[in-house]
C-alpha positions in Angstrom: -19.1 42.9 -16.6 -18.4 39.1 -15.5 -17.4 37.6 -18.8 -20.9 34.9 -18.7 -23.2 38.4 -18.7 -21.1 39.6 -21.8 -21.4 35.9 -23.8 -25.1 36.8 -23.2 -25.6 40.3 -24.1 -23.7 39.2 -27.2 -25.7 36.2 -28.1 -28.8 38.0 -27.8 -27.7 40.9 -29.6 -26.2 38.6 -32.5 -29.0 36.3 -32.6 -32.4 37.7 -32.4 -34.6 35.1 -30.6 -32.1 33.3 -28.9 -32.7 30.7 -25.7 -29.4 30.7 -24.0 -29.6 27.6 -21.1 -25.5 28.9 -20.3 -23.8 28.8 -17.1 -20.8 28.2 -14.8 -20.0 24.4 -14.2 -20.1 24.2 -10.0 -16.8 22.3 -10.1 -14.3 23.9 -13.1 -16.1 27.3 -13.0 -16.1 27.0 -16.4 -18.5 28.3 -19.2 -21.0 25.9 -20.6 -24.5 25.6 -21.9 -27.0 24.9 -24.6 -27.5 27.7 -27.7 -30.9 27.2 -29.0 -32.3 29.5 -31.9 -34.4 29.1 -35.0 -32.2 30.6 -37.2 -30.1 27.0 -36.8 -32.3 25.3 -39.1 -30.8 24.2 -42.5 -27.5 24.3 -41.0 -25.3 21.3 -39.6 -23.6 21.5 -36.1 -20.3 22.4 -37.5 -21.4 26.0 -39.3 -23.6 26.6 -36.1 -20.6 26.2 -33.9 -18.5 28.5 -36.1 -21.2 30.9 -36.2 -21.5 31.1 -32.2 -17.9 30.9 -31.9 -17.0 33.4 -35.1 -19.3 35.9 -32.9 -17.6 35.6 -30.0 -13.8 35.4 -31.5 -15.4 38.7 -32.5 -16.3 40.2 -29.1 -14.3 38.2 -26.8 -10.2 38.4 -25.9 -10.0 34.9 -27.1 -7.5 34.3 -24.6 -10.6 35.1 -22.0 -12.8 32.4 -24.3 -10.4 29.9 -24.6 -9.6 29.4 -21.2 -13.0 30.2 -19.5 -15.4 28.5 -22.6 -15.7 24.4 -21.8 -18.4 24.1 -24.9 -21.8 25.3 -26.2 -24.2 23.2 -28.0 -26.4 24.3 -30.9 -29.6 23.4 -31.1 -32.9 24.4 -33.2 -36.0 24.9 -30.9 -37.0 21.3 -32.3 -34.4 19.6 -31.6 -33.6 20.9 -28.1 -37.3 20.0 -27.2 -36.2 16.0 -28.0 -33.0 16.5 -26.1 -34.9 17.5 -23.3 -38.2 14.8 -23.8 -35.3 12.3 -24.2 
């Protein structure tokens, strides 16, 4: 399974409710994207990105994550909608 499918399956699985807006940059062919999911609320970015990243450490060779991951941002529904609006 190519490794973006897995980061997927696993998100989802890990994080019921998820939006994943993930991909593969066209230029580096690396790993990147936007993590959006209620259950973010409360938190601040630092214990979301360990949480997404904790799941994956979990899941992942992190050899295969650390040299194929560029970044994920976490964001709660709310405040990916004023990202996007601008």
């Amino acid at each position: 399974m190519e490794l973006e499918q897995k980061i997927r399956n696993i998100l989802e699985r890990s994080l019921p409710g998820v939006r994943l807006e993930i991909g593969r940059d066209k230029n580096t062919e690396l790993i990147g994207g936007d993590v959006i999911w209620e259950g973010f609320k409360g938190y601040q970015s630092l214990k979301r990105q360990n949480r997404v990243y904790r799941i994956l450490r979990q899941n992942i060779n992190p050899a295969d994550a650390q040299k194929n991951i560029s970044y994920l941002f976490t964001y709660t529904p709310e405040e990916y909608q004023e990202y996007i609006e601008g």
